[in-house]
Structures are given as structure tokens and as C-alpha cells.
C-alpha positions as CSV (number, residue, x, y, z in Angstrom):
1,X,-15.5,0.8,0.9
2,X,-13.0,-0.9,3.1
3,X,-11.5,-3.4,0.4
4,X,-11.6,-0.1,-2.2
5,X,-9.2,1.7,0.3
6,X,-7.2,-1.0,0.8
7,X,-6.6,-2.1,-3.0
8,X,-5.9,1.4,-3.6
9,X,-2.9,1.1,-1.2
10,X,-2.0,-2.2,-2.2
11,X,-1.5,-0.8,-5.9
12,X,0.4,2.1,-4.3
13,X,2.8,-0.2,-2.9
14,X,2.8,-1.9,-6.4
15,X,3.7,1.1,-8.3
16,X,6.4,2.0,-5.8
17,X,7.4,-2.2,-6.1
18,X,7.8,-1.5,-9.8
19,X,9.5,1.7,-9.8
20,X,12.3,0.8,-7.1
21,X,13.4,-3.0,-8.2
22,X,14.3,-1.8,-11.1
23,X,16.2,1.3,-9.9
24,X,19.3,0.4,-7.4
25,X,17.1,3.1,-4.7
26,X,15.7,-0.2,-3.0
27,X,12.3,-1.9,-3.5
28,X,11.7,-3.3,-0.3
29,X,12.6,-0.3,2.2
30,X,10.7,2.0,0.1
31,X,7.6,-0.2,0.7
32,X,8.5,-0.5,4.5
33,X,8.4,3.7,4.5
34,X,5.2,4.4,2.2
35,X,3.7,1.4,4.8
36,X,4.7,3.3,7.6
37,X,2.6,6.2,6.2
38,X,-0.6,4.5,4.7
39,X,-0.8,1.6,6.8
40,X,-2.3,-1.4,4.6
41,X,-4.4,-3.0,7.1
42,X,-3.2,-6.5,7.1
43,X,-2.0,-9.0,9.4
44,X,1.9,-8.8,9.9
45,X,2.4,-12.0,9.1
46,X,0.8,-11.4,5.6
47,X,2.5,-8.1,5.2
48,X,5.7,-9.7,5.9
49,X,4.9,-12.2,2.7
50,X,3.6,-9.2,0.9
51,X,6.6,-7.0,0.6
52,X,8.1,-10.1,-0.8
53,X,5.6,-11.7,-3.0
54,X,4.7,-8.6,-4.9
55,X,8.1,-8.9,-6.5
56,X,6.8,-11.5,-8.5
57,X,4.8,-8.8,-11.0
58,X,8.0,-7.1,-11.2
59,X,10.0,-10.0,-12.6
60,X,7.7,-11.1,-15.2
61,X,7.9,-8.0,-16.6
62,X,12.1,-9.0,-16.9
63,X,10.5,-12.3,-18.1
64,X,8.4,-10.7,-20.2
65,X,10.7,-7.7,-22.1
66,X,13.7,-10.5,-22.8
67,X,11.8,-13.9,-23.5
68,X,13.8,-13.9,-26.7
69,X,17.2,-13.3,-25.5
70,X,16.8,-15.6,-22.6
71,X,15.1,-18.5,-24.4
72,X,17.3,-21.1,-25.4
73,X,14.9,-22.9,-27.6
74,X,14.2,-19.8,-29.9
75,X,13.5,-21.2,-33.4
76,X,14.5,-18.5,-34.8
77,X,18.4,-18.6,-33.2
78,X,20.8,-20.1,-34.9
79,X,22.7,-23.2,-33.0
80,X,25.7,-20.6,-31.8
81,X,23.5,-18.1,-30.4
82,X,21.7,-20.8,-28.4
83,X,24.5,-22.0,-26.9
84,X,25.5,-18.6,-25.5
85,X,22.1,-18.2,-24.2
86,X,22.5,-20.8,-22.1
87,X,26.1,-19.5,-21.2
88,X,24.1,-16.8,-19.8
89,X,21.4,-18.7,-17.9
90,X,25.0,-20.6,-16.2
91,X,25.9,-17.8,-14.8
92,X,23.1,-16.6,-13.7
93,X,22.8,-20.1,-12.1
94,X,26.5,-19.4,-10.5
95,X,25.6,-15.9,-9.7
96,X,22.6,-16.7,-7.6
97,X,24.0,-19.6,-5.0
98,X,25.5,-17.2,-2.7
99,X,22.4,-15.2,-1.3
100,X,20.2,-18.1,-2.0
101,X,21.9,-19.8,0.8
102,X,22.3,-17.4,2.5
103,X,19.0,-16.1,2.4
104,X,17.3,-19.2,3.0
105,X,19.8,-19.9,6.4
106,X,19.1,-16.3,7.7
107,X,15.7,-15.2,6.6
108,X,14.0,-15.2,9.8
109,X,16.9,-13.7,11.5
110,X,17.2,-10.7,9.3
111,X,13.7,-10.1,9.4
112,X,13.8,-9.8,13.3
113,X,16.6,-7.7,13.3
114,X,17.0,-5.4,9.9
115,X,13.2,-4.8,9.1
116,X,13.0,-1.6,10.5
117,X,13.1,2.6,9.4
118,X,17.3,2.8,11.0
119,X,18.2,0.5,9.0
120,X,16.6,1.5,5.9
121,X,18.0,5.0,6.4
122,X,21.8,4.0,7.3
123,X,21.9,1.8,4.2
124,X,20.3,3.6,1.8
125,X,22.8,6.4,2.9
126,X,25.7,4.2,2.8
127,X,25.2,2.5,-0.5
128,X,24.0,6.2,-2.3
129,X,27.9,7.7,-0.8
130,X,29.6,4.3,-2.6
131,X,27.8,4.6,-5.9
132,X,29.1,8.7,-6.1
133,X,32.3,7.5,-4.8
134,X,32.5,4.6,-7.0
135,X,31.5,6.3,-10.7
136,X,34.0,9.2,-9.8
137,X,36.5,6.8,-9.3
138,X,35.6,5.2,-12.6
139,X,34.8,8.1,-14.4
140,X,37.2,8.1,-17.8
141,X,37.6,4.7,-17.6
142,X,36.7,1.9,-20.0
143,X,35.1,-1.4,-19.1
144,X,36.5,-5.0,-19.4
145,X,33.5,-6.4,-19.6
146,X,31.0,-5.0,-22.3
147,X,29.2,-8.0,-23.1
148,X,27.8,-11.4,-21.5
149,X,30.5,-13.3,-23.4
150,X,33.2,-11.4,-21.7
151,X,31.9,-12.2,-18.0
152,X,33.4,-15.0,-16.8
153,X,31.8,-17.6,-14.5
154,X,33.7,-16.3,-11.4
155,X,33.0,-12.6,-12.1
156,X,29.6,-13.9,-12.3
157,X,29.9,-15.6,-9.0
158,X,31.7,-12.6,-7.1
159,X,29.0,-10.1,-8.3
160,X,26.5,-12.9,-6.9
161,X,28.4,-12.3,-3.3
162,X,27.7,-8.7,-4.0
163,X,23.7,-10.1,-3.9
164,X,24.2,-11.1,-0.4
165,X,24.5,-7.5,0.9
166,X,21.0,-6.7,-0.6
167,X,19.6,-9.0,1.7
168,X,19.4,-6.1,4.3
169,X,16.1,-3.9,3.7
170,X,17.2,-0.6,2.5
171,X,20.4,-1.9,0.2
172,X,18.8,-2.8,-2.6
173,X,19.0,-6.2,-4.7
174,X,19.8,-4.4,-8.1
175,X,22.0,-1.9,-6.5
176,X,24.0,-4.7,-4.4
177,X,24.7,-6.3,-7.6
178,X,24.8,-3.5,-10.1
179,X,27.7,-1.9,-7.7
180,X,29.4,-5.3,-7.3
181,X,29.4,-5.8,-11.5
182,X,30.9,-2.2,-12.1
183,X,33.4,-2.4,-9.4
184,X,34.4,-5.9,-11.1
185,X,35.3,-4.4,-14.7
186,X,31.6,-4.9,-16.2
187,X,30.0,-1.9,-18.1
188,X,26.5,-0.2,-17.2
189,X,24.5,-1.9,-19.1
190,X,25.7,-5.5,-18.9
191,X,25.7,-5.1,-14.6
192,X,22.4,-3.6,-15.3
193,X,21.0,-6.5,-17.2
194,X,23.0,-9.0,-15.0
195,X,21.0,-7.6,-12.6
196,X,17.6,-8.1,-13.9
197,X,18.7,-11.5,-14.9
198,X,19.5,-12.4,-11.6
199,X,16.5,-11.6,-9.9
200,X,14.6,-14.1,-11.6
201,X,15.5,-17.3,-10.1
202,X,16.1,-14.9,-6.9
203,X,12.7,-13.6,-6.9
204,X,10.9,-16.8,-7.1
205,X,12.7,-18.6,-4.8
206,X,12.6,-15.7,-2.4
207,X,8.9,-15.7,-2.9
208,X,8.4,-19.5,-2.4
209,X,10.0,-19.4,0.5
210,X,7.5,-16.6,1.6
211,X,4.5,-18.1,0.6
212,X,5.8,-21.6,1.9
213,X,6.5,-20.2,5.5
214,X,3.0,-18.2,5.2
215,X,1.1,-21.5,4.7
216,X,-1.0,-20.7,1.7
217,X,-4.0,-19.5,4.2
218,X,-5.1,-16.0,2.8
219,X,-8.6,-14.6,3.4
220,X,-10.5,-13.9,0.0
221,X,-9.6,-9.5,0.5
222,X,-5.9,-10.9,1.4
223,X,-5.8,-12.8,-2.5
224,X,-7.3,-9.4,-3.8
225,X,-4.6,-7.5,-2.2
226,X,-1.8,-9.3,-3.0
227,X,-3.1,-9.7,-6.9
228,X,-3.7,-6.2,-6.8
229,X,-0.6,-4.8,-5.8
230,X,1.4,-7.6,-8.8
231,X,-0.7,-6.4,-11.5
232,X,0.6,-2.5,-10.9
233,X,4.2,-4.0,-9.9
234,X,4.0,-5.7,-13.7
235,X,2.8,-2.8,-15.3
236,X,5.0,0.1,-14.0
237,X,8.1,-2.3,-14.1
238,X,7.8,-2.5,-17.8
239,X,8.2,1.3,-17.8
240,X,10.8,1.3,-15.8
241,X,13.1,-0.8,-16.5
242,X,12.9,0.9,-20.1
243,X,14.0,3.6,-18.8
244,X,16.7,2.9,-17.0
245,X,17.9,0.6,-19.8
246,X,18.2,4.0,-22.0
247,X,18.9,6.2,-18.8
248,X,22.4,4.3,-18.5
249,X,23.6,4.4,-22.2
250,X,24.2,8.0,-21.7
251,X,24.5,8.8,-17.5
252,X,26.3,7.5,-15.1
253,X,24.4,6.1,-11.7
254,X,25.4,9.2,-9.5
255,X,21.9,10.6,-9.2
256,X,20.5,7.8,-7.8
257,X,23.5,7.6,-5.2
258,X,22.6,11.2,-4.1
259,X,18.6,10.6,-4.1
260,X,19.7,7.5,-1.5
261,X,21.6,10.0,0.7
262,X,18.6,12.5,0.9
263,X,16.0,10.1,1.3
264,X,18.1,8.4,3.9
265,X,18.5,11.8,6.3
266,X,14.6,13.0,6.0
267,X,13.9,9.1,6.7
268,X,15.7,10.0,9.9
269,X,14.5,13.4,10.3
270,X,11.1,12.4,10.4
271,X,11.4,9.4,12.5
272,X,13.9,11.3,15.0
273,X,11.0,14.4,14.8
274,X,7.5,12.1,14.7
275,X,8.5,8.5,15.6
């Protein structure tokens, strides 16, 4: 009964995983809130590699929804369209340096001083005032950039320094980066798919380097968990990032920037209240 209750909230946190890497809401403070209400009953340590690690069922739904336009080696391409498939994998390569390094310098040191509710709630405040601020701003306007052709290598690299800021819980990676791409010139749906591009190599380094520091020692209900809560992550992720794929071809990203600034006041409303 124990491991039922306990996969149950592991595929809670997976659904929630799926639904918020996709959306620029943020994937990892959500799970640090719905944790602070169902309490999956875990070591730390493994939690800690949890909240990461699950993001690996998220991204081969990515993998899994654009094999074709990211393979290279696609028989059926012809030799030009190969070529700027791999002009697309460059910058992705260029796009990710920044908060690899970064991340892999300061990982323990953001964890022991940003993995908590006040700064989920500050920065998913923060970041839902820029994107309203940011699409008003833009509103009327047409976009440089409305294909991968168009983005250069060094828009590509300063919407990778964009990435850095979602290293703080609560920012959120896509919305770091999608933010970064429109405020650069790029349309919706390229920052959008920029996005998801980018979390590939992100994602599995960022879970290596989880797994590596965790040593590979899980209990047999630990491996359960964790599988548990990828499979849902895959599953609702292929819904999701559908929909925001058609969401954006027609909306602009202002709702999400005012469901950030209401989540982030009754995150401190409770916490101020019942913490």
C-alpha cells in the first residue's frame, strides 16, 4: 500500500513535469510546491536527483515529436535540407555552452541557496510581469527572425545566456529562453521550438550530472519511483507541447505571464499564513 501511495505521487509530479517544461510557468518550482503539499517520502538526497531526472521523460517526448526534423541522416532529405539540419543542431550546440557551464560550476551552490518556496514565488512573479510587459511592448510588431535559417549563431548564443537565468527554481528553462529569443527579434514559434531544442542536450547533461553526483545507489521502490514519475512526464509532455505549439500561432504569451503573478502571491500567501 505504501509503494501504491507513493507511485501515485510520483506520477503526480510527472504529470505536473510534463505539463510545466513545456509551458514557460516553470517545471521545477511547480514540483518543489505540489512536494511541499504531498510529501513523496524519499530521501532528500534522491528527491533532489528526482526533480531533475524526471525531465528526462519530458525530453524524449521533444525527441520523440521532431526525430525527423532533427535527424540529419533522414533518407528521405534531400542533401540541402540535411545540411540545415545540422545548422540547427550548431546552434543548438552554441546555445547551450553558457548554462552548461555555468550550471555545472554552481549546481551545488544554487541548490543550497535558491531551492526554496521565496524564491519560487519572487521569480515566478518577476518573470510573469516581463512576459506582459514584454508582448505589449511587442505587440504590432513583426519578427526578424521567422525561421531557423534566419537565427544567426550569435542570436543563438545570446538567447543561450538567456538559459542561464532559468537556472534559479521558479524562472523556468523554456521561459528563460523563450523570453530571451522574442526579446532578440525571433518569432513565437521559432523561440518556442528553440526552446525545446535546447533542452535536449541541457536536459541530459543536467540529468548526468544528477545521477553522477547521486552515485547510482537507489533502493528497488526508489527505481519504481523515478520510472514512474518519466513515464507520465513522457506521456503528458506529448500533449502538451502540442498545444502550446498551436496555442502560439494565434496568442501571444500574456496569460501565462499573469498565471505566474497569481501563483506567485498565493505561493506567498499560504506560506506567509501556514509556513
Amino acid at each position: 500500500m505504501t509503494l501504491l501511495i507513493e507511485l501515485l505521487k510520483a506520477a503526480l509530479l510527472g504529470i505536473v513535469e510534463g505539463i510545466t517544461e513545456w509551458l514557460p510557468i516553470s517545471s521545477t518550482g511547480h514540483m518543489i510546491l505540489v512536494d511541499e503539499f504531498i510529501q513523496l517520502s524519499a530521501r532528500d538526497e534522491f528527491k533532489e536527483m528526482f526533480f531533475v531526472v524526471i525531465q528526462l521523460g519530458a525530453i524524449m517526448a521533444v525527441i520523440l515529436l521532431y526525430f525527423h526534423k532533427l535527424n540529419p541522416f533522414s533518407p528521405s532529405k534531400t542533401r540541402q535540407e540535411k545540411l540545415d539540419t545540422m545548422s540547427i543542431w550548431y546552434k543548438v550546440i552554441i546555445g547551450v555552452i553558457p548554462a552548461g557551464v555555468i550550471g555545472v560550476l554552481f549546481d551545488d551552490w544554487i541548490n543550497a541557496h535558491f531551492y526554496n518556496y521565496i524564491t519560487v514565488a519572487i521569480t515566478l512573479i518577476v518573470y510573469g510581469i516581463l512576459f506582459i510587459v514584454i508582448e505589449n511592448r511587442n505587440q504590432g510588431k513583426e519578427s526578424k527572425i521567422k525561421n531557423f535559417s534566419e537565427l544567426s549563431y550569435k542570436t543563438a548564443f545570446l538567447i543561450g545566456v538567456f538559459q542561464v537565468l532559468s537556472l534559479i527554481p521558479g524562472t523556468s528553462r523554456s521561459g528563460a529562453t523563450i523570453l530571451g529569443a522574442i526579446l532578440l527579434g525571433t518569432s513565437r514559434y521559432v523561440a518556442a521550438e528553440y526552446s525545446f531544442f535546447l533542452s535536449i542536450p541541457i536536459m541530459f547533461g543536467a540529468s548526468a550530472l544528477k545521477l553522477w553526483k547521486f552515485g547510482f545507489h537507489f533502493t528497488g521502490m526508489e527505481i519504481a519511483i523515478l520510472l514512474t514519475g518519466m513515464v507520465a512526464a513522457f506521456a503528458v509532455s506529448l500533449i502538451a507541447i502540442r498545444f502550446l505549439i498551436r496555442y502560439i500561432k494565434n496568442n501571444d504569451f500574456k496569460v501565462f505571464g499573469w498565471y505566474r503573478i497569481v501563483l506567485g502571491t498565493l505561493v506567498i500567501g499560504y506560506f506567509v499564513l501556514f509556513g
